[in-house]
VEXKEGU-197506 format. One record per residue (C-alpha): x, y, z; residue in one letter. Coordinates in pm, whole numbers, padded with zeros to 5 digits, always signed. Layout:
XYZa;...
***
This chain:
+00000+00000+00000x;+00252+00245+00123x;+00449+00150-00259x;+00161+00234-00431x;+00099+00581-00241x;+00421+00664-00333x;+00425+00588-00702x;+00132+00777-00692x;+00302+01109-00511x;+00546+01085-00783x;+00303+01115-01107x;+00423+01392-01324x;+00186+01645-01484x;+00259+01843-01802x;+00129+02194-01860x;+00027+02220-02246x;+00079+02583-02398x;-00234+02685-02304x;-00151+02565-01923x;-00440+02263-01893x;-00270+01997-01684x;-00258+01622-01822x;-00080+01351-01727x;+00270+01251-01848x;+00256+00929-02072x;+00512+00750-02163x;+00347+00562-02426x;+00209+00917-02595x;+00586+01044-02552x;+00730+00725-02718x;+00455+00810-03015x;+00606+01151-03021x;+00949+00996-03013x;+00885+00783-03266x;+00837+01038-03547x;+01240+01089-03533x;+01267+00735-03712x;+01362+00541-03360x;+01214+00209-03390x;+00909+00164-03129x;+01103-00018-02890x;+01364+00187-02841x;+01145+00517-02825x;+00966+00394-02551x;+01270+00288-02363x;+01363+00722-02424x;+01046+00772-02263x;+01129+00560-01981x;+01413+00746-01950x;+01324+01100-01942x;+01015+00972-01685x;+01330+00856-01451x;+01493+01212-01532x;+01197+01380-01393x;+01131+01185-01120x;+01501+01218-00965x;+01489+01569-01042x;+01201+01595-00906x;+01052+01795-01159x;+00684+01643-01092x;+00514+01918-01305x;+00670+02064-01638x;+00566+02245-01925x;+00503+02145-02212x;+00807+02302-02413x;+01022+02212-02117x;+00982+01859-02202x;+01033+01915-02587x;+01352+02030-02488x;+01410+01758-02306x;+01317+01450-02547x;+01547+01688-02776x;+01875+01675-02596x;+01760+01301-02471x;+01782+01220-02843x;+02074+01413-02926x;+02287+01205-02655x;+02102+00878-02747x;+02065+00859-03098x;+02242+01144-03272x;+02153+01484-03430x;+01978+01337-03705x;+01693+01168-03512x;+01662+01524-03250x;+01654+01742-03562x;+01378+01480-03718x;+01170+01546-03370x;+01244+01897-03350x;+01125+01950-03705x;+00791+01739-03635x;+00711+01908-03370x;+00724+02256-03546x;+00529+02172-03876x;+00257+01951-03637x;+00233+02284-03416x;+00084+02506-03759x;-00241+02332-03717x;-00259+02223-04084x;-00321+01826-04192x;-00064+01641-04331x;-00185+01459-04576x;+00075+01165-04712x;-00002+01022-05077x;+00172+00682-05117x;+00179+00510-05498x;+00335+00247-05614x;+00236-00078-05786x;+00082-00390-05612x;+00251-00559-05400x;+00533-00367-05288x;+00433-00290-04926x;+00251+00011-04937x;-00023-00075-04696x;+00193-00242-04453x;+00422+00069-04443x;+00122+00315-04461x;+00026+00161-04128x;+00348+00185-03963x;+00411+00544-04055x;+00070+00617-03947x;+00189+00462-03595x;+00511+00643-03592x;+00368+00990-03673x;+00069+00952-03445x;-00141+00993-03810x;-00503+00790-03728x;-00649+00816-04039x;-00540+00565-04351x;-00740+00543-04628x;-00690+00253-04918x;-00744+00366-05297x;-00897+00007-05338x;-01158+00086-05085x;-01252+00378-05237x;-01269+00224-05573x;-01512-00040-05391x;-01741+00213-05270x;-01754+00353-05618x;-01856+00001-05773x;-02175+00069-05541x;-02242+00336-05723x;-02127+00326-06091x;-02211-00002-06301x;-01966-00152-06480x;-02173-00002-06825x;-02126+00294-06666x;-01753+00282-06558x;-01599-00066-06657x;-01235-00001-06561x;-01344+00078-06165x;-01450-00316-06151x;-01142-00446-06237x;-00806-00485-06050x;-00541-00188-06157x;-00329-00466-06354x;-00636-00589-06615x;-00831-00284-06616x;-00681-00313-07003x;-00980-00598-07029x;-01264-00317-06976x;-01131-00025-07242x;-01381+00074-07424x;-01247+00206-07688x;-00980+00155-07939x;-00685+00250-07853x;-00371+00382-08089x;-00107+00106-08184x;+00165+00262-08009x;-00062+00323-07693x;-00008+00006-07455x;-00318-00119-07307x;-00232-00200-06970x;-00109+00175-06927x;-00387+00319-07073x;-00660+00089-06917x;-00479+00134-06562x;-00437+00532-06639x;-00830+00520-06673x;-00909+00358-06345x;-00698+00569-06187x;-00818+00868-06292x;-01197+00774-06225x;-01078+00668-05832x;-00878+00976-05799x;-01224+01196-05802x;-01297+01006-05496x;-00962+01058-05428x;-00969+01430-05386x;-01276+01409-05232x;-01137+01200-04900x;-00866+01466-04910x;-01136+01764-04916x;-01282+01599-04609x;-00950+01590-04406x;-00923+01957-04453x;-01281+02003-04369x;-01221+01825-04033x;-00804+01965-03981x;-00742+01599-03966x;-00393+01419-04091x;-00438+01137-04296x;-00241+00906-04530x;-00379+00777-04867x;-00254+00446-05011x;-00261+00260-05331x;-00178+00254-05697x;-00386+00475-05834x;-00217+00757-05660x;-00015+00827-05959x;+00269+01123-05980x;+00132+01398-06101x;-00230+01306-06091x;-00263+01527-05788x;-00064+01859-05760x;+00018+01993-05441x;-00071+02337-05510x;-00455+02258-05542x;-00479+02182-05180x;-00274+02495-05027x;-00469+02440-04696x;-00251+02126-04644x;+00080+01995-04647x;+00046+01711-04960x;+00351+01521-04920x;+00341+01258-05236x;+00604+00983-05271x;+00584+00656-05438x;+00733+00257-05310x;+00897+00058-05531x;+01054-00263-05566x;+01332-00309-05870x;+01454-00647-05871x;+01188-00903-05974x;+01235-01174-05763x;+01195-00927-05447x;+00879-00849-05548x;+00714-01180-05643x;+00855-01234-05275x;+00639-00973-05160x;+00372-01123-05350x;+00416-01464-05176x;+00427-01326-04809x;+00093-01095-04895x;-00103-01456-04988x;+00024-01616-04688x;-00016-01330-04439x;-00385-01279-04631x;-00504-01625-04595x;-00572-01668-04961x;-00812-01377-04960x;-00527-01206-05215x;-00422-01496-05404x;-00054-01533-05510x;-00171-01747-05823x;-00341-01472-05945x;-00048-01176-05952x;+00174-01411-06111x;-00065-01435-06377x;-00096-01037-06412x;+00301-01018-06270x;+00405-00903-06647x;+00087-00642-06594x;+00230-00518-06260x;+00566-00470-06375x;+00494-00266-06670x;+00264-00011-06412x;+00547+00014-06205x;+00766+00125-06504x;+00445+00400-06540x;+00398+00447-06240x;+00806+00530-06152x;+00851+00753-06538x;+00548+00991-06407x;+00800+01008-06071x;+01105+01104-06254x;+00902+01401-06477x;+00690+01538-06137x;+01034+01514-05941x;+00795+01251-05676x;+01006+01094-05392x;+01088+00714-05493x;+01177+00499-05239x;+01301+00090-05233x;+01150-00163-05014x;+01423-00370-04955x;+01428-00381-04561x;+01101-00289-04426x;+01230-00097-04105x;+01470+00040-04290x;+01195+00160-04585x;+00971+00341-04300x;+01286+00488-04131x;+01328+00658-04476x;+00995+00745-04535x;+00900+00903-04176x;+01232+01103-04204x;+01158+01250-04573x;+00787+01383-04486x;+00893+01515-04191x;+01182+01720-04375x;+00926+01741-04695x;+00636+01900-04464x;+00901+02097-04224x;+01026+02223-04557x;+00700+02354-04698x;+00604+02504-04351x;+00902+02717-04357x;+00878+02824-04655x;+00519+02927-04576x;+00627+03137-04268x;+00857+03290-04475x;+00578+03409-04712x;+00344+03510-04481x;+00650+03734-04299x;+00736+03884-04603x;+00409+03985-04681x;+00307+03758-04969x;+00058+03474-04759x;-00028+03188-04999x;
***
């Protein structure tokens, strides 16, 4: 009894910046940790740490920038300038009050969902949307008379065209170029709703394309685009293997072996419309070391953009 009274005498509080008291949490402090790039584990072990701190220092009730500084210098002893700079910059673009919202292409099966999800855990991001359920919702609306591509799978979407196409015009592109740009209305229409509610969120699939959606026509977010890719073959009917196992059938391997000449040729597409819009491409080799790479460019991509934005708005020209 007397152990637990004193555990309890030793609870920190933090004052936010507008001084309302909550407690201190070392799992919401690892989640803040975590958008550095440290790996879950060991940002919770930093949290542990600076809860010690505070305890032996006594410090039972700190503000809320206090302990910023803290997890910063924490980090720059523990892991290195790189991962406190990471922090410090996530911490100032999160601050602005304007959504992130994090576009993720590539073709299927090279891991975007799985690393969707564990970016959304490491930037505290509860909102992921897939571009195949919004194409699903949209076969509940449109017939296939109406829009054949939409109810099809990106890599055959060639077998609904319509019309001819011109010899030199290959039909995979085109028929995959015409899904996406029928799911990409539904698309912008998710994103229009994040803004509406000042929400982050992170939108996954192949149909976000390079290109297809420009930054600049949603100035009251951050739009951080980047596309996954895998470049040697056998890698990615790898991936294709694990995603049948780890789906129970429900996305059968079979199947994208049978399209796999399909898939390749969208992720040629899908990586030339990177190269001309100057989109982020990143390999999925090493999954930790993928989402390392991918928390620490949109943090620098949407630190980046807020800066420049201050900079604007001080010199007079807002955007």
């Amino acid at each position: 009894m007397k152990q637990k009274e004193e555990k309890n005498a030793k609870r920190i509080t933090i004052l936010d910046d507008e001084n309302h008291r909550v407690p201190f949490s070392k799992g919401l402090t690892a989640n803040a940790i975590m958008s550095s790039g440290l790996a879950p584990g060991t940002a919770y072990l930093v949290a542990a740490e600076i809860e010690e701190l505070l305890v032996r220092e006594g410090r039972l009730e700190v503000k809320a920038r206090e302990l910023r500084n803290i997890i910063y210098e924490t980090l720059l002893k523990r892991a290195g300038k790189k991962y406190a700079e990471n922090y410090s910059r996530y911490i100032s673009f999160s601050s602005l009050n304007k959504p992130l919202v994090v576009l993720i292409g590539g073709s299927t099966g090279v891991g975007k969902s799985t690393i969707a999800t564990m970016i959304a855990n490491r930037l505290s991001i509860v909102r992921i949307v897939s571009t195949d359920a919004i194409r699903e919702v949209m076969r509940a609306f449109f017939s296939r008379e109406l829009m054949p591509t939409i109810h099809t799978s990106s890599f055959d979407a060639d077998t609904a065209l319509i019309h001819p196409l011109p010899p030199h015009v290959d039909p995979v592109v085109a028929g995959f170029r015409e899904q996406s740009l029928s799911v990409l209305v539904g698309v912008r229409a998710i994103i229009k709703r994040a803004l509406n509610e000042g929400t982050h969120i992170i939108i996954e699939g192949a149909h976000i394309v390079p290109g297809f959606i420009a930054p600049e026509q949603f100035p009251e977010a951050f739009i951080v685009p980047l596309v996954i890719k895998v470049s040697d073959e056998k890698m990615h009917r790898d991936h294709l293997y694990v995603r049948g196992v780890e789906t129970q059938g429900t996305r059968p391997f079979m199947r994208y072996i049978k399209y796999f000449e399909n898939i390749r040729k969208i992720q040629d597409y899908i990586l030339y419309m990177s190269e001309i819009t100057g989109v982020r491409t990143v390999e999925c080799v090493d999954l930790d070391t993928t989402v390392s790479e991918v928390v620490e460019y949109i943090i620098n991509a949407a630190y980046d953009m807020a800066r420049r934005e201050k900079l604007l708005v001080e010199a007079g020209n807002p955007t």
